[in-house]
Every structure is written in structure tokens, then in C-alpha cells.
C-alpha positions, 0 to 999 in steps of 0.5 A, a space after each residue: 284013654 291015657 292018649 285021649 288025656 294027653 291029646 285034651 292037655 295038649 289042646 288046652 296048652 295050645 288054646 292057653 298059648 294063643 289065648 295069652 299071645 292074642 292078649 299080648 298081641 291086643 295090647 301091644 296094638 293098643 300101646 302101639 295105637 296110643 304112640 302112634 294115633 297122638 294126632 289123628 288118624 293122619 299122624 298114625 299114618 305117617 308114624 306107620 311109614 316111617 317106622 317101617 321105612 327106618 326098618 327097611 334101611 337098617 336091614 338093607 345097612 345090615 346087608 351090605 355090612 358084611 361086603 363093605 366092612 367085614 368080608 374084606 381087609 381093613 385097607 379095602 374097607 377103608 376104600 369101600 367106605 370112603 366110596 360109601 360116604 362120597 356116594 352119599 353125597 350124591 343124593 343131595 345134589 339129585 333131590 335138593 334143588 327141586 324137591 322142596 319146589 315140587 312140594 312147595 308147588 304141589 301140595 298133594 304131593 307127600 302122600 305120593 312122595 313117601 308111597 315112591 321113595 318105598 316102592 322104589 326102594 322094594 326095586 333097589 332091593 331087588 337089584 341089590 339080591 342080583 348084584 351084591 358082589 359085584 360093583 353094581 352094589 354101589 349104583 343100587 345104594 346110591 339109589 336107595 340112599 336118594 330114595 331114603 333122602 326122599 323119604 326122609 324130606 317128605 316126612 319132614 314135610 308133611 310133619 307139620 300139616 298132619 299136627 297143627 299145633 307148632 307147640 307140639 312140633 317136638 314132641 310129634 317129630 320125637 315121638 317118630 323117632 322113637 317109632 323108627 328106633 324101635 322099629 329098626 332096634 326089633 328088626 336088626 337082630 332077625 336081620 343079623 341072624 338071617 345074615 349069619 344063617 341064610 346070607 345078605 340075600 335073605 335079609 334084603 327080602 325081608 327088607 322088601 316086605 317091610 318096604 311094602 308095609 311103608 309104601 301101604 302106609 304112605 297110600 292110606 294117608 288122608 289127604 293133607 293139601 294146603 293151599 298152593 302159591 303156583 304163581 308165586 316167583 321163584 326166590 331163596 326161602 326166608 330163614 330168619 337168622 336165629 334159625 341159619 345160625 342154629 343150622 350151623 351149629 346143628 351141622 357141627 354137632 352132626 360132623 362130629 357124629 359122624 366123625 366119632 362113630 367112623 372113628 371108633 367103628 374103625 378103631 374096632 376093625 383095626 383090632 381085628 373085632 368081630 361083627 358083634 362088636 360093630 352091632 354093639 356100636 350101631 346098638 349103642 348109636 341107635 340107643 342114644 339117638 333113642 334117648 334124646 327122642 324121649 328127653 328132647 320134649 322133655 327139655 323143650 318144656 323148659 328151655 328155648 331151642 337154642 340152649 338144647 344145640 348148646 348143651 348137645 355141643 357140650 355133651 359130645 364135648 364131655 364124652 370124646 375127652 373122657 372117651 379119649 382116656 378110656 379103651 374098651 368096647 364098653 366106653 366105645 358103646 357110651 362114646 357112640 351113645 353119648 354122639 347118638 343123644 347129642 345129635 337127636 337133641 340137637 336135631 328135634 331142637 332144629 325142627 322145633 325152630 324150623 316149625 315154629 320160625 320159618 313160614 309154611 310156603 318156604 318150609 319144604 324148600 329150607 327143609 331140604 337146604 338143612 338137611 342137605 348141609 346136614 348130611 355134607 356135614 356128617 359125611 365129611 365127619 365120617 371121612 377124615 377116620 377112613 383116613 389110615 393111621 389116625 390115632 385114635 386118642 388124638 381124634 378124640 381129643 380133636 373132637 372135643 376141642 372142635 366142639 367147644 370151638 363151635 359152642 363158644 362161637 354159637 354162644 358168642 354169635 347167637 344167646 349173648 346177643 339174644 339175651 342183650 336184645 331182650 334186656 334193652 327191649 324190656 325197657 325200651 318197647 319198638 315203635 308199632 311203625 317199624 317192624 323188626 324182621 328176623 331175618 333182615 339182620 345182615 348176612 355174615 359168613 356163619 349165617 350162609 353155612 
């Protein structure tokens, strides 16, 4: 009898525990639904792969973590990630001159583009389980870096025909990130415990199923054609000024995230910290990039997007002379933040302008010359700590200057004109037969970076 009791309890706990945990489940669902589903069914869509892809990339960076960083002196790291960071830049120079073509020219393309770059992926894994300690690890991150890229310009792609409205172009492009951040925030540490507890091979697994639930994603996307200019003549796409320049800028705020976190990670490594204190970094980056994603629409709602690159200069400013002054794991971590959140503002502030700036039929094709300076811009950033003994103190001060540099000269090249056209213009009004186009203003060397 007592047995039978006990076997009842038992039930009604087990029953109790799945009756709460179908409840958190069911309303997780409607959270994620409600985040995810803002713009339709294809928005919802687009947000699932790209989640999942970002999960994908931060378990296979977890995985080869140790084989690049930690598993081998500090003068062989420095040698491994320089070869990293110059295979990098490779992908660009494979997918940049023909990718914005492909999907200027066919339109139905980014559904298939993002179901690829993910498939492909599953196959790099796959490679990477059979090779990851040998040199053939570097050709099987080339590729999965390329494949990245691939994804990465889809989705910025395919953005702006999945929400229509460009006013709500930041809003959109943030709330994707906050998606990819949590995403990869939940599954870096099951990745690191796998790393510890079964090694590199089991996480790269687990990356391939999360690859796959990408690659379904992308498939389920409804059709998102636009029209299709095939005969136009091929031709550089019209970026206004005001966006080149904003471009350059933008590439100074992300060289300087890239040189701050290289920095600091080696900083660690160079006294003797364990993979925790590398997690905490990468945490804090994540952290940041995060916050900037939740403050970006925010600020858009209140200033324009040029004053947004602006004060992201002057945030990484701030942070590397304070950071210079201060030596602890937990300035590092505020450092990389700080780095993190400048870098998401000034990027969704770049893909508001870029939406809302550039005409759809060069959209794909000025997306990937930005995103190619971009990321030259953060690799050459990330190479100059690899170089041995570079104090750390002095990088840091260096990296405040610069960024001032580049505020000062954004300022001087972009808002104090503005601000003196839209002066003499609220006095003088334009003749209606002489249209102003934005971008036949005279190319100076700023304008071509």
C-alpha cells in the first residue's frame, strides 16, 4: 500500500513537471512568436535562420577556440590567428564581385542563397570533425567563413523585401540581432561544456543540427521576388555621399573593434588566463553588440543616422582612455562591451541610411562593397595586437586618438556641412528645374573608402 502511495506521488510529480514545463514552453513560444513574427510570416522566417546561423558560427568558433588560441604557446597563437584573420579576408574577395550581381539579376535567389550558405555549412562541419588537428582546419574555415559572408549578405538582402516599410528598417535589422545574440548567448556555454567534457568534435555536431534547423528555415521563406532589371548595363551602384562617408566612418568604428578585442584577448593570453577568462570576453562582446541592438532603435527615434556613427566613435573613445588606466578581467569585459555596443549602433545606424538612402535595384551590390570594407576593416584592426610585445597601455591610448581622428574628420566632412545646407536651403528654396542628386557631389578620397 505504502509502495502504491509513493508510485501515485511520484506520478503527480512527474505530471506536475511537465504540466509547468509545457507551460514555460508555450510561453517561451509566444515570446519568441511575438519577437520573431513583428513583420509577418516572412520576417518570422528570416529571423529563425539567422538565429540559428549565428548559433551555428559561435559553436564551430568555440570549437576551434582551443586549436587556435589556447592549446598551444602564446607565440604560436599569435601565428594561428594571424593566419585566421588573413584567411578572412578571403571570403570577400571569392563572393564580392559577383554576389550582389547574382541577386540584383535573380531575384528569387536569397531563399536558396541562405538554405546554401547553411547546408554548406553542415558540410564544413563535417570536414572540420575529420580534420581539426591537422592544417586542413584552415581550408575548412576558409570555407565556412565564405559561407558565413554568404549568409550574412542574404540576409541583408533579403531584409528590406520581407519589411517594407524603411521607417522601420532599424527597428527590423536590431530586433535580428537580438535574435542571433540570444541564440549564440544559449548556446555557447552547452558548446564550452561539450568542448570540456567530450572535446571539439561534439560540438561541431551539435553545430550541424543547428545549421540544419537554418537551412529549414531559409526553405520555408515565402517567395520574396521583386522585379528584375536583366538588361540593365552593368555599372557601379549609386551610393549617395552621405552614405560613402558614413561608410567610412562606420569602417573605423568597426577597425577599432576589432583591434580592442585582439588586443585585450591577447593581453589575457599573454598572462597565462585560462578559457574562462577568453569566454568572459567574447561574453561581454556579445553582451554589448546585444545592447546596441535594443538601444539602436531607441536612439534612431530621436536623431538622424549620422549623429548615431558619431557618438559610437565617441563611445569607443571614452572606453580605450579609461580602459588604459584600468588592469582587470573586469575592465577587459566593460572594454569589449563598450567596443561591442559601438560597433551594433553604428552598424544599424549604417543599414537605416543604406535602406532608406540607396535605390533598391544597387541595394544588393552596395551591401556587399560595405560589408566587404567592413570586415578589411576589422581584420586589419584584429592584426596589429598579433604583433608581439605591443603594450597593451599604449594600444589603448592609440585607439582613443584614432578615434577621435575619425570623429573630428566625419564631423568636419559630413554634419557641419549638412547642418550649413539645410541653414541656407530654409531661406533659399531650389529651383523645381534643377534637381539635386545626392550622390553627384565630386568624389574625394574619404568618399572612395
Amino acid at each position: 500500500m505504502a509502495t502504491n502511495q509513493t508510485n501515485d506521488a511520484d506520478r503527480q510529480v512527474v505530471v506536475w513537471s511537465e504540466t509547468r514545463l509545457q507551460g514555460l514552453a508555450r510561453s517561451f513560444g509566444a515570446a519568441f512568436t511575438s519577437v520573431f513574427r513583428g513583420w509577418g510570416h516572412g520576417y518570422g522566417r528570416l529571423a529563425e535562420s539567422h538565429a540559428a546561423s549565428v548559433a551555428g558560427d559561435a559553436l564551430v568558433a568555440v570549437a576551434l577556440a582551443g586549436s587556435l588560441f589556447f592549446s598551444v604557446p602564446s607565440t604560436e597563437a599569435r601565428s594561428n590567428v594571424a593566419l585566421y584573420l588573413l584567411i578572412t579576408l578571403a571570403p570577400f574577395a571569392v563572393i564580392g564581385p559577383f554576389l550582389g550581381r547574382v541577386y540584383d539579376r535573380s531575384p528569387g535567389s536569397y531563399r536558396a542563397g541562405l538554405a546554401i550558405s547553411a547546408l554548406g555549412r553542415i558540410a564544413v562541419c563535417v570536414g572540420l570533425v575529420l580534420t581539426i588537428d591537422s592544417f586542413w582546419l584552415f581550408p575548412f574555415a576558409f570555407l565556412s567563413l565564405v559561407l558565413s559572408r554568404f549568409h550574412g549578405i542574404s540576409r541583408a538582402s533579403v531584409l528590406p523585401v520581407v519589411v517594407r516599410n524603411a521607417d522601420e528598417l532599424i527597428d527590423a535589422n536590431a530586433r535580428l540581432a537580438r535574435a542571433g545574440v540570444i541564440a549564440g548567448a544559449i548556446v555557447v556555454p552547452i558548446g564550452a561544456g561539450l568542448e570540456v567534457v567530450l572535446g571539439a568534435t561534439s560540438v561541431l555536431v551539435f553545430a550541424m543540427v543547428v545549421y540544419l534547423v537554418s537551412a529549414v528555415s531559409a526553405i520555408q521563406l515565402p517567395s520574396v521576388a521583386r522585379p528584375s532589371t536583366p538588361s540593365a548595363k552593368r555599372r557601379r551602384p549609386h551610393v549617395p555621399r552621405r552614405v560613402r562617408l558614413a561608410r567610412f566612418a562606420t569602417a573605423g568604428v568597426r577597425f577599432l573593434n576589432g583591434y580592442l578585442v585582439l588586443l585585450i584577448a591577447f593581453s589575457l593570453r599573454d598572462a597565462d588566463s585560462s578559457f574562462g577568462s577568453l569566454a568572459v570576453l567574447l561574453g561581454a562582446a556579445g553582451l554589448g553588440y546585444f545592447l546596441s541592438a535594443w538601444a539602436a532603435p531607441a536612439i534612431g527615434s530621436w536623431v538622424r543616422e549620422e549623429p548615431m556613427v558619431v557618438g559610437a566613435l565617441a563611445v569607443i573613445a571614452i572606453a580605450a582612455f579609461v580602459g588604459a588606466q584600468l588592469d582587470s578581467l573586469t575592465a577587459a569585459a566593460v572594454l569589449v562591451a563598450a567596443a561591442g555596443f559601438a560597433w551594433g549602433t553604428a552598424k544599424f545606424a549604417f543599414d537605416g541610411l543604406m535602406h532608406t538612402t540607396v535605390p533598391e535595384r544597387d541595394r544588393a551590390r552596395a551591401f556587399t562593397n560595405a560589408e566587404t570594407i567592413f570586415q578589411i576593416a576589422w581584420v586589419f584592426g584584429a592584426l596589429i595586437p598579433v604583433l608581439p610585445f605591443w603594450p597593451r597601455e599604449l594600444g589603448l591610448f592609440s585607439a582613443g586618438v584614432v578615434a577621435l581622428v575619425i570623429q573630428v574628420a566625419y564631423v568636419s566632412l559630413v554634419l557641419i556641412p549638412h547642418a550649413e545646407v539645410r541653414r541656407q536651403t530654409s531661406d533659399v528654396r531650389p529651383q523645381a528645374s534643377e534637381p539635386v542628386d545626392p550622390g553627384a557631389e565630386p568624389l574625394g578620397v574619404l568618399d572612395l573608402l
